[in-house]
C-alpha positions in Angstrom: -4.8 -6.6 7.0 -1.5 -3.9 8.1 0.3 -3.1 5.7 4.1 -2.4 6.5 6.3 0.0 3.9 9.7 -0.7 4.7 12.2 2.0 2.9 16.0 1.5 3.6 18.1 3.9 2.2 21.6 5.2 2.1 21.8 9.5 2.6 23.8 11.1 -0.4 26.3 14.1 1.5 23.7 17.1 0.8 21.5 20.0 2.1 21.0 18.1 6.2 18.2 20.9 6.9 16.4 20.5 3.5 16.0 17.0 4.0 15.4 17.2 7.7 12.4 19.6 7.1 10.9 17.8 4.0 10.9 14.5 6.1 9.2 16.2 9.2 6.7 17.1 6.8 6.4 14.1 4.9 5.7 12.3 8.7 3.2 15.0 9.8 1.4 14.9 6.1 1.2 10.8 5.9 -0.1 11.3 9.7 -3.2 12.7 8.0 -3.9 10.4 5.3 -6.4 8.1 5.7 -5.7 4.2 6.8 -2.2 5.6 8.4 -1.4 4.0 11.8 2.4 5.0 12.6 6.0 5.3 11.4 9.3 4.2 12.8 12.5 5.5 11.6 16.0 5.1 12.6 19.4 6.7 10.8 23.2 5.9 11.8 25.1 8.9 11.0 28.4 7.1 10.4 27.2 5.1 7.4 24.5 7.2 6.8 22.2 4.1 6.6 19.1 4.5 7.2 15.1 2.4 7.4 11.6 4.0 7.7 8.6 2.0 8.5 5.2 3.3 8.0 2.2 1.3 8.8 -1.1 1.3 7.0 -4.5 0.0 7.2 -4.3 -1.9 4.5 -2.8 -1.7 0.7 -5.4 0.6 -0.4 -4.2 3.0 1.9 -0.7 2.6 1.0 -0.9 3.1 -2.2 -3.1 6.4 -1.9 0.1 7.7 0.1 2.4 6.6 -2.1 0.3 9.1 -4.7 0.1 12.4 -3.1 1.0 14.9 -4.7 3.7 16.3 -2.2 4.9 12.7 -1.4 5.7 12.0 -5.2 7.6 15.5 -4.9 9.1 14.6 -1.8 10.3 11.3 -3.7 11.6 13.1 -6.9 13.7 15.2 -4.9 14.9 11.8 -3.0 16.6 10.4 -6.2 17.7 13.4 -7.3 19.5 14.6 -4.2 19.1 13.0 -1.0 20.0 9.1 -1.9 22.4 7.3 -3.4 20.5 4.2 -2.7 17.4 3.0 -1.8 14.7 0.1 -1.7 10.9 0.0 -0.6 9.6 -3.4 0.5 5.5 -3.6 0.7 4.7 -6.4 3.6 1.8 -7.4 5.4 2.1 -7.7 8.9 0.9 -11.0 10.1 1.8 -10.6 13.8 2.4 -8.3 16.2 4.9 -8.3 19.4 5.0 -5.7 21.7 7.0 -5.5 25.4 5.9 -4.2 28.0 2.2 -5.0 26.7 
C-alpha cells in the first residue's frame, strides 16, 4: 500500500535562505530513508501557499520519517518560524495516473 503525506502550508515572511536550505535537506535526507519513493512540491510566491507530497512505501515508513531526529527539528523550527499555517493529510494511494505512460 503507498502512502501519500500531503502538507499544505502558508510561508510566514522570514529568513527565505534558512528555509530554502533546511528544506533541500529535508528532501535529500527523506531520499534516504527507507520505504521513500518521491516528493512533489509546488509554492506560489504571491500568497505564499504552498503543498508538499511525499510518497512512501507504506505507513510504516511514514511514520519512521515523521521521527527522525533532524525532521522533528526541521518541524519545530516550522512552527516556530517558517508557517503561519499548516495541515498534514496521511492518504493511501489507491491509483495511479500518469501521462505520457
Amino acid at each position: 500500500m503507498t502512502v501519500a503525506v500531503i502538507f499544505t502550508s502558508i510561508r510566514s515572511e522570514g529568513d527565505e535562505e534558512a528555509y530554502a536550505a533546511t528544506a533541500a535537506r529535508m528532501v535529500e535526507l527523506a531520499g534516504r530513508q527507507a520505504g521513500f519513493l518521491g516528493i512533489q512540491s509546488v509554492r506560489d510566491p504571491q500568497t505564499r501557499r504552498g503543498i508538499t507530497v511525499s510518497y512512501w512505501e507504506d505507513d510504516a515508513s511514514a511514520r519512521a520519517w515523521k521521527a527522525v531526529a533532524e525532521h522533528l527539528a526541521a518541524q519545530a523550527a516550522g512552527r516556530e518560524h517558517w508557517y503561519s499555517e499548516y495541515e498534514v493529510v496521511v492518504a493511501e494511494v489507491t491509483r495511479r495516473y500518469r501521462h505520457p505512460g
